[in-house]
BATI-829711 format. One record per residue: residue in one letter; z, y, x of N, C-alpha, C in turn. Coordinates in steps of 0.05 Angstrom, whole numbers, padded with zeros to 5 digits, always signed. Layout:
N
AZYXZYXZYX...
This chain:
300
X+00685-00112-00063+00707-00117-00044+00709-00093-00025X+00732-00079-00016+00734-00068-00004+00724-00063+00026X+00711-00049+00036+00705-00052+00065+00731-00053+00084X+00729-00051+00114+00747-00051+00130+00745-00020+00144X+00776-00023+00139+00781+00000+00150+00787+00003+00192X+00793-00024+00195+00798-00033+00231+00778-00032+00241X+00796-00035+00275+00768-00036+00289+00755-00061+00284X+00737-00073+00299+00727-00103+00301+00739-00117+00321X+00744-00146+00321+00756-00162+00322+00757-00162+00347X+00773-00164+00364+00773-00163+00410+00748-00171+00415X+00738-00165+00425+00722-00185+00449+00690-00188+00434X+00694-00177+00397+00666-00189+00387+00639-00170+00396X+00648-00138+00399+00618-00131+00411+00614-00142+00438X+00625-00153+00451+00618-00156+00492+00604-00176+00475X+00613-00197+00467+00604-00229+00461+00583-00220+00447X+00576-00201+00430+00548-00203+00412+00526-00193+00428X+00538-00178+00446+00519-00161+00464+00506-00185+00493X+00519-00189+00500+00522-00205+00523+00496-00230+00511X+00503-00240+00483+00490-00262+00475+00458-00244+00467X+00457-00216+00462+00435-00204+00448+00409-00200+00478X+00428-00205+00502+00418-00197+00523+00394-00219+00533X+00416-00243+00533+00397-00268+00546+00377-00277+00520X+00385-00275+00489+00368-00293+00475+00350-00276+00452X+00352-00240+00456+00334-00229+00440+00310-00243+00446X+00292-00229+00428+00266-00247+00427+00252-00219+00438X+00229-00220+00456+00216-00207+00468+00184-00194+00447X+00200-00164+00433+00180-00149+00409+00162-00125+00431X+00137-00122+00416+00129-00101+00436+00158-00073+00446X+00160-00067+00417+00176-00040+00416+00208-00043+00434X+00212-00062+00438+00233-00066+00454+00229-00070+00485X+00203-00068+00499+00204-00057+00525+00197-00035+00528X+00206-00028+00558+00200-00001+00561+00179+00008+00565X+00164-00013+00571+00129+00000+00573+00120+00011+00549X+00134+00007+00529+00124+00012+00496+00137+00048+00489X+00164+00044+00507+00180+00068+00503+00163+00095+00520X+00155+00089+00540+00151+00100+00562+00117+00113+00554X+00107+00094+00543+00072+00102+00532+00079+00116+00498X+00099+00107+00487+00093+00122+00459+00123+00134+00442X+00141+00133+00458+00170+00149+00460+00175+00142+00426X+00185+00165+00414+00207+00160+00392+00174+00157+00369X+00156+00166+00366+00134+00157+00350+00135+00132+00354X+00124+00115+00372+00120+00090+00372+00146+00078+00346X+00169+00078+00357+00186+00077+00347+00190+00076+00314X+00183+00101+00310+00173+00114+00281+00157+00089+00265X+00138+00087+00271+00115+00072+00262+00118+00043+00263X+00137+00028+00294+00138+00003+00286+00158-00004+00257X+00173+00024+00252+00198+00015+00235+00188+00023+00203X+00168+00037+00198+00151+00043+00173+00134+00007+00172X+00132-00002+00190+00108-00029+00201+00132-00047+00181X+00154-00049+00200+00166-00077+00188+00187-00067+00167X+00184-00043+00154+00194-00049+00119+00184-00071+00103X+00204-00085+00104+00190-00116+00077+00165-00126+00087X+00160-00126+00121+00145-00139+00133+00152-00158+00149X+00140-00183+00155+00151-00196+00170+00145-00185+00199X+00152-00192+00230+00144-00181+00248+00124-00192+00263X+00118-00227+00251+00087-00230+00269+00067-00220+00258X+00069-00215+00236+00044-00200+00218+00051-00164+00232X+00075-00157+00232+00066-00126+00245+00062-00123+00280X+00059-00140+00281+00054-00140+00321+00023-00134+00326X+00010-00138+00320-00021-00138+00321-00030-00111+00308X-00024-00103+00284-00026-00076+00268-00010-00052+00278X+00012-00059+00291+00019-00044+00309+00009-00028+00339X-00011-00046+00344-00019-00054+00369-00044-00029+00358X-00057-00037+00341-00085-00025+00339-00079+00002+00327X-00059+00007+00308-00045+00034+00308-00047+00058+00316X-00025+00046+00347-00014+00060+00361-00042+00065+00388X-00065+00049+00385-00079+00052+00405-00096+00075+00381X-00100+00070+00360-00120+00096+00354-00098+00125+00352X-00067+00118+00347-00060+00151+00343-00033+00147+00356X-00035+00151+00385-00024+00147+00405+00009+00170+00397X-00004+00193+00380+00016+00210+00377+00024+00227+00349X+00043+00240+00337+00036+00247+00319+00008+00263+00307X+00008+00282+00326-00012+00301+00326-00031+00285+00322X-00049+00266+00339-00066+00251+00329-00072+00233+00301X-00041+00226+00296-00046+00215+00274-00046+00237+00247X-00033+00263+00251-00042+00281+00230-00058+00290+00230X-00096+00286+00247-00118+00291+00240-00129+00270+00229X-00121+00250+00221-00136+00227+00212-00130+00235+00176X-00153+00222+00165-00149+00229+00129-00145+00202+00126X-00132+00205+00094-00119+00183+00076-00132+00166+00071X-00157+00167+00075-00180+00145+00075-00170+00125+00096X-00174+00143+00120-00163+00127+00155-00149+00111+00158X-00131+00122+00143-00094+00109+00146-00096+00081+00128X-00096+00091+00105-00100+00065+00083-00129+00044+00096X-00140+00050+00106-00161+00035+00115-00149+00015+00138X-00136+00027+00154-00122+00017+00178-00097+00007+00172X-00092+00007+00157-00052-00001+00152-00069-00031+00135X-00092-00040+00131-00108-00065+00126-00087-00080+00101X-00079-00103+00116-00065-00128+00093-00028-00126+00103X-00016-00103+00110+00009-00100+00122+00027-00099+00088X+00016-00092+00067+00020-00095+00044+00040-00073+00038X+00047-00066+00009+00063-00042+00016+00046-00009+00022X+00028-00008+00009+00009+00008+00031+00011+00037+00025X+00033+00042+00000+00041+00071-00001+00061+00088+00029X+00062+00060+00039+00076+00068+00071+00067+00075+00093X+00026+00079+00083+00007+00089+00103+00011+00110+00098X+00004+00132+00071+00002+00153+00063+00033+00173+00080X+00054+00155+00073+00081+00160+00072+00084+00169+00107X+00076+00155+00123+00066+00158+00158+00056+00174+00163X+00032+00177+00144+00016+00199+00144+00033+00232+00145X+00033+00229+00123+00049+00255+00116+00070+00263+00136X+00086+00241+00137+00108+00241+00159+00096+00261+00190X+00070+00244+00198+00061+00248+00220+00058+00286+00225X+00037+00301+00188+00042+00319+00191+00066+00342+00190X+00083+00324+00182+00112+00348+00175+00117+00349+00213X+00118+00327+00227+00128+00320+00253+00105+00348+00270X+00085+00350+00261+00061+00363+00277+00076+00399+00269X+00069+00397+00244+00084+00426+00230+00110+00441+00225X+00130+00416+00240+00153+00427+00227+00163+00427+00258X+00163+00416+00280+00174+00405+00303+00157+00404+00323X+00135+00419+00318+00113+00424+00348+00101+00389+00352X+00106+00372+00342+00087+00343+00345+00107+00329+00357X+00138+00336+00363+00161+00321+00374+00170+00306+00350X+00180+00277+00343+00188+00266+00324+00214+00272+00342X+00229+00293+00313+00263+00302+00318+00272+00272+00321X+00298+00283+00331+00321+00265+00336+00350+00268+00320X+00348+00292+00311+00380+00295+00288+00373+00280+00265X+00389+00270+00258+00393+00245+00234+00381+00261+00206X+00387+00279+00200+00382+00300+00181+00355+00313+00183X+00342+00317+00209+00316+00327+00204+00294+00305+00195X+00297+00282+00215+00289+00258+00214+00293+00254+00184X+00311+00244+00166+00312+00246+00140+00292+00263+00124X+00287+00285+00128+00275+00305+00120+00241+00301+00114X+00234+00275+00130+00211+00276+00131+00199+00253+00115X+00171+00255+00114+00165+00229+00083+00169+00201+00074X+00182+00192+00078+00182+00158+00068+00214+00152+00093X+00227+00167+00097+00248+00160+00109+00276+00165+00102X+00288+00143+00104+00314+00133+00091+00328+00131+00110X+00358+00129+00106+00381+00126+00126+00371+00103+00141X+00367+00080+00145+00357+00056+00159+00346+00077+00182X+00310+00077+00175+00291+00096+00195+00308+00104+00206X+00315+00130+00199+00325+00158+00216+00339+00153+00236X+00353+00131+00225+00377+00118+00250+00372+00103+00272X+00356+00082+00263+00347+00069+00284+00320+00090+00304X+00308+00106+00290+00296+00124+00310+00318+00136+00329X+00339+00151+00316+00359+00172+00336+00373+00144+00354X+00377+00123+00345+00391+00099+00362+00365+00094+00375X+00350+00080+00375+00337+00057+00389+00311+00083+00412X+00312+00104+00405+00287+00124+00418+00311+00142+00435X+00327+00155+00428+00340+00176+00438+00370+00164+00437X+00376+00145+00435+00407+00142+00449+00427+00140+00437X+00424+00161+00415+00452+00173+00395+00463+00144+00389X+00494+00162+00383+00513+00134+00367+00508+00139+00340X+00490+00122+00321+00496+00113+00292+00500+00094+00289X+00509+00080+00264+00504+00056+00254+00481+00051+00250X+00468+00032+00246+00440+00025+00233+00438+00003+00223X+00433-00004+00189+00437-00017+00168+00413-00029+00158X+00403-00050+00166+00383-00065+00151+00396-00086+00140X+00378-00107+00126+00382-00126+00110+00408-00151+00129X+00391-00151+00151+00406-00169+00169+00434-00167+00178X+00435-00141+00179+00460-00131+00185+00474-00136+00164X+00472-00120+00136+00483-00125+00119+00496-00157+00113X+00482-00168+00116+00483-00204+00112+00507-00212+00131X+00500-00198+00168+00524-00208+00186+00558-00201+00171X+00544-00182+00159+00575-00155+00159+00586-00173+00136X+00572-00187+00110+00572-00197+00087+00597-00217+00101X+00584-00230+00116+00598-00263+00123+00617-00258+00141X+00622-00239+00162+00630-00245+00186+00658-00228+00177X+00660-00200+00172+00677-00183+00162+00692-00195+00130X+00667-00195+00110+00679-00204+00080+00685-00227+00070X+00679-00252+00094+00669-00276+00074+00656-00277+00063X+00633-00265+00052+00618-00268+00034+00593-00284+00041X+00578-00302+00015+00556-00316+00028+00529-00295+00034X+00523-00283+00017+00509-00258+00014+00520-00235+00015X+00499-00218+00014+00517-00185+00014+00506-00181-00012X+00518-00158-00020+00521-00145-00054+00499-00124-00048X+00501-00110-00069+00475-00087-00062+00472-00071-00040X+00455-00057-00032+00459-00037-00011+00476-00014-00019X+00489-00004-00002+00514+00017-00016+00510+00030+00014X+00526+00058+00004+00530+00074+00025+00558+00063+00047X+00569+00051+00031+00594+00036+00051+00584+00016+00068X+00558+00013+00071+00551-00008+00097+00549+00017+00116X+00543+00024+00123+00537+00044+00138+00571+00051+00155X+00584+00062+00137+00616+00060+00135+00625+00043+00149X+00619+00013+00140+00635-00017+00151+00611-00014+00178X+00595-00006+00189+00583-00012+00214+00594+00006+00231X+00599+00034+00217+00609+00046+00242+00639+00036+00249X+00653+00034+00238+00673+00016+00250+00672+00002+00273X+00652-00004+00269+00658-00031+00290+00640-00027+00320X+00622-00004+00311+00613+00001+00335+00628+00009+00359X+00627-00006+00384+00627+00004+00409+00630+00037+00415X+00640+00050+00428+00647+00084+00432+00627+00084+00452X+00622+00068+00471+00600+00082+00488+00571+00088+00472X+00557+00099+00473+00536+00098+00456+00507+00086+00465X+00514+00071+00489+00489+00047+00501+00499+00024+00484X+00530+00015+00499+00539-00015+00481+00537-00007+00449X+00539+00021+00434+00535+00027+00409+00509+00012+00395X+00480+00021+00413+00457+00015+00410+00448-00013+00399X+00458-00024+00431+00455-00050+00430+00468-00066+00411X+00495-00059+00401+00505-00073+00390+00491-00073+00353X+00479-00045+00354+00461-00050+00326+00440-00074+00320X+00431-00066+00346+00402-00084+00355+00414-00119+00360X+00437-00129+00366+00443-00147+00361+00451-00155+00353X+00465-00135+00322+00474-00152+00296+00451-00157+00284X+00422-00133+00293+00406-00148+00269+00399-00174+00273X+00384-00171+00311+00373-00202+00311+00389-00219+00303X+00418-00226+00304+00442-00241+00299+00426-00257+00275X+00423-00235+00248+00423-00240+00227+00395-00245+00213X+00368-00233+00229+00339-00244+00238+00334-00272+00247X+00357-00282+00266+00347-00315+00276+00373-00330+00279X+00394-00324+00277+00416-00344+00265+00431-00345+00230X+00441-00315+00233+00452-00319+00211+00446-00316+00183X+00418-00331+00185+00394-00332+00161+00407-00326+00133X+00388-00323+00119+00393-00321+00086+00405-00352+00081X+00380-00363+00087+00378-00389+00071+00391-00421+00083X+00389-00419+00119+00396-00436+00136+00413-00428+00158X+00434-00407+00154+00446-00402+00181+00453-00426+00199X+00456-00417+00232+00453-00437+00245+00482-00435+00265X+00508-00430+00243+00526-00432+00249+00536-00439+00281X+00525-00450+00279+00533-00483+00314+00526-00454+00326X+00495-00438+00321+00500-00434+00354+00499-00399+00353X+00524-00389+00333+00519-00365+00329+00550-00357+00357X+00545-00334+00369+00564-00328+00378+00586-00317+00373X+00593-00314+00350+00608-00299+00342+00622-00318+00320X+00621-00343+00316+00628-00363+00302+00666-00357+00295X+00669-00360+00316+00700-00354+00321+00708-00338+00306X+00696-00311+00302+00704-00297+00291+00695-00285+00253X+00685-00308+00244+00670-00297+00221+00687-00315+00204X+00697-00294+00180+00709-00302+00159+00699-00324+00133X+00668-00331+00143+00656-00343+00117+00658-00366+00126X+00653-00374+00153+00652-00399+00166+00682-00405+00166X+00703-00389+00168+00739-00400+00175+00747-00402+00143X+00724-00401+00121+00734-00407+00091+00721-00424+00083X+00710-00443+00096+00685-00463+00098+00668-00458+00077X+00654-00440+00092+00618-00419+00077+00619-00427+00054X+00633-00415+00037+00630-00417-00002+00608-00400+00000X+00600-00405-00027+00579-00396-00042+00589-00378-00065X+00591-00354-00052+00604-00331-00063+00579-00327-00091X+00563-00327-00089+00539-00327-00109+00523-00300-00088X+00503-00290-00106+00479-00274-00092+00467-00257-00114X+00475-00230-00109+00470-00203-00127+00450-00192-00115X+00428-00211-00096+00406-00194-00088+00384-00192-00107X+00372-00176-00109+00348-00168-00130+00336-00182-00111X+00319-00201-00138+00299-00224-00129+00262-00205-00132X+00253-00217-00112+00225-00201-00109+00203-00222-00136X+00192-00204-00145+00168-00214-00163+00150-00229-00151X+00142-00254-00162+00121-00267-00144+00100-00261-00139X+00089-00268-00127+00058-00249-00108+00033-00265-00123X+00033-00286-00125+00006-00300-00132+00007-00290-00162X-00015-00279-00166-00027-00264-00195-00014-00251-00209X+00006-00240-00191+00019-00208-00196+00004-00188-00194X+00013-00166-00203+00004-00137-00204-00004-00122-00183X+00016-00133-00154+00013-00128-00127-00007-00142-00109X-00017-00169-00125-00035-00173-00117-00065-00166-00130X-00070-00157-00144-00089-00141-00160-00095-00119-00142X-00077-00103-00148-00074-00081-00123-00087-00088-00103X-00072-00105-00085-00082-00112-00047-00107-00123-00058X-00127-00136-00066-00155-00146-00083-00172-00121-00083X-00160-00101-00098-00174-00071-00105-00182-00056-00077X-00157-00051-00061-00156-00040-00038-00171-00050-00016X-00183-00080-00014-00186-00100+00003-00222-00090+00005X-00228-00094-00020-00257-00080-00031-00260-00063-00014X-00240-00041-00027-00251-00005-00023-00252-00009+00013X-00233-00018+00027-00232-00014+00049-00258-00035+00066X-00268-00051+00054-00295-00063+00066-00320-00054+00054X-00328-00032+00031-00347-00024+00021-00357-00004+00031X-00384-00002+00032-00391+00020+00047-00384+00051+00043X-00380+00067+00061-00357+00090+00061-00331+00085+00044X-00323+00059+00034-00302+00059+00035-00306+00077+00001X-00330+00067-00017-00339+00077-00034-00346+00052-00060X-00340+00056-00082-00356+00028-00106-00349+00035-00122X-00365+00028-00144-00356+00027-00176-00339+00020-00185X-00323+00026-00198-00303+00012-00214-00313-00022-00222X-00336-00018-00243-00338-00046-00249-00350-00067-00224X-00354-00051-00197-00359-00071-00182-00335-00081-00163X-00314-00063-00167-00286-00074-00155-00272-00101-00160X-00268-00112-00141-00248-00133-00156-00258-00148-00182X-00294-00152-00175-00307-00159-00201-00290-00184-00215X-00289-00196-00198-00285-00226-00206-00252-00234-00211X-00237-00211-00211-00206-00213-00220-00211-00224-00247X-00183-00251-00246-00201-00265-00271-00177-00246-00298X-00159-00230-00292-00150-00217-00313-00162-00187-00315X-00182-00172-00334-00195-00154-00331-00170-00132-00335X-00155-00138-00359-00130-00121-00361-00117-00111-00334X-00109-00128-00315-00088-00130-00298-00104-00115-00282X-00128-00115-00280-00148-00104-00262-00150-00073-00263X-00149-00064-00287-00141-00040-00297-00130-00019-00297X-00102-00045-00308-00072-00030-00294-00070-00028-00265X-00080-00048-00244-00074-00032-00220-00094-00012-00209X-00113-00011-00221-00130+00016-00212-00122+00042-00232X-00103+00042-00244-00094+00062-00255-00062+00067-00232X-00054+00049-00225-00023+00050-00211-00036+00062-00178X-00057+00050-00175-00068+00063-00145-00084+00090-00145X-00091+00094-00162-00091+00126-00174-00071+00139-00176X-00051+00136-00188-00022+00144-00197-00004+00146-00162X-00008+00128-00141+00001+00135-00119-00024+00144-00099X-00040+00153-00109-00049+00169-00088-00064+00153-00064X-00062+00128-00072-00079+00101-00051-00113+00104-00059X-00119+00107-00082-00157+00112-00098-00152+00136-00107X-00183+00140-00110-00193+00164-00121-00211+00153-00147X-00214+00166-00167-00233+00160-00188-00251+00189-00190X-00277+00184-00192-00296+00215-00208-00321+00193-00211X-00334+00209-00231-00357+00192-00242-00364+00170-00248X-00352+00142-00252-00347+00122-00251-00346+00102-00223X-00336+00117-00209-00338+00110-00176-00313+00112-00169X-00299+00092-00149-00269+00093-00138-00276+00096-00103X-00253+00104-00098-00264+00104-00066-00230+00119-00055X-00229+00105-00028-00204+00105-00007-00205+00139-00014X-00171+00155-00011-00165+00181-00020-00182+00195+00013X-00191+00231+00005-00202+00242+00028-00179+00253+00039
């Protein structure tokens, strides 16, 4: 379906903003004490934290983080052992290494400043249009759009009618800037309160219509919410998957002494030896284990 080419509807950024004011939900990274002690890094790191994370599980991991590597520079002396050791059960854990790296391009490429141009930011390891943006938005001010899942979902229902949104495409990005606000504070905010919008009302599974603010104006609700269908790629189940093999393997290495063991003493008791295998060959293959001599151990 075609995006919109208009602005957004009168009155809907004051009303989303206004509502994002009194009923956001209170995250570390969203006061200023957070901004003020760990600037556009902090930033960086909570938004590597909650990829395909939920956010009570990254509040606490965040916390212990940012207290051991307060800055990039700090965190580009720490080794791949460190990082993977500390990024614990946040799952996903090629996004320690990915921080990592990040941390040194930020140390090497930019004097230990995490840039602020959309393009440099891009430039660096494990960062996609999402990151980059919400760093140059939510740390330094700039007007972008910024496109996560949630958003996507608001933009799905409220703009297309749709019950879901379709794949991620470069035209979300497109359909957000539209609608942003010209000042580039109400810009900000208004990112930050389409996502919560779409974080604690306008759910996947239970939107809570009654008490969304923007009701008035959303096309899925004035077509009485069809069930357009859902082209989201469905996630593989976790119980005695591959990914959990993996987090089992990793769980070991990171409680074994130096962070050191045998292969056959890993993950002894995984009751599929195959599967056991394959993920110590796939955590080799990304750079999460090491193998020499029949011994595995966290990367140096």
């Amino acid at each position: 379906m075609p995006r919109p080419s208009a602005a957004a509807p009168p009155g809907w950024a004051a009303t989303l903003n206004a509502w994002y004011r009194e009923a956001a939900r209170d995250l570390p990274w969203r006061r200023r004490s957070f901004a003020d002690a760990y600037g556009a890094w902090g930033t960086l790191v909570s938004e590597f934290m909650l990829q395909q994370t939920p956010v009570n599980r990254v509040i606490p991991h965040l916390a212990a983080w940012l207290d051991r590597w307060p800055t990039p520079a700090t965190q580009a002396t720490a080794t791949p052992a460190e990082v993977v050791s500390q990024w614990a059960n946040l799952g996903y854990p090629r996004r320690a290494l990915w921080l990592h790296r990040a941390a040194v391009e930020v140390v090497d490429r930019h004097g230990g400043v995490v840039p602020r141009d959309v393009e440099s930011l891009l430039a660096l390891s494990g960062i996609g249009d999402y990151t980059a943006r919400a760093v140059a938005v939510f740390s330094y001010g700039d007007r972008h759009p910024v496109v996560d899942t949630n958003v996507r979902r608001v933009l799905a229902r409220v703009v297309d009618g749709r019950s879901q949104p379709g794949p991620p495409a470069r035209s979300d990005l497109v359909a957000m800037d539209v609608l942003l606000p010209e000042d580039a504070s109400e810009a900000a905010t208004f990112n930050a309160a389409t996502m919560e919008l779409g974080a604690t009302v306008c759910t996947a599974r239970a939107p809570r219509c009654a008490e969304c603010p923007i009701a008035a104006s959303c096309a899925w609700l004035a077509a009485g919410r069809p069930d357009t269908g859902d082209e989201r790629r469905r996630q593989a189940k976790y119980e005695g998957s591959d990914r959990q093999a993996r987090g089992a393997l990793l769980r070991a290495l990171r409680h074994a002494d130096e962070h050191r063991m045998s292969a056959d003493e890993a993950a002894a008791d995984w009751p599929d030896p195959g599967q056991r295998d394959r993920a110590i060959d796939s955590l080799i293959a990304d750079g999460l284990i090491e193998a020499a001599d029949g011994m595995l151990r966290l990367p140096r």
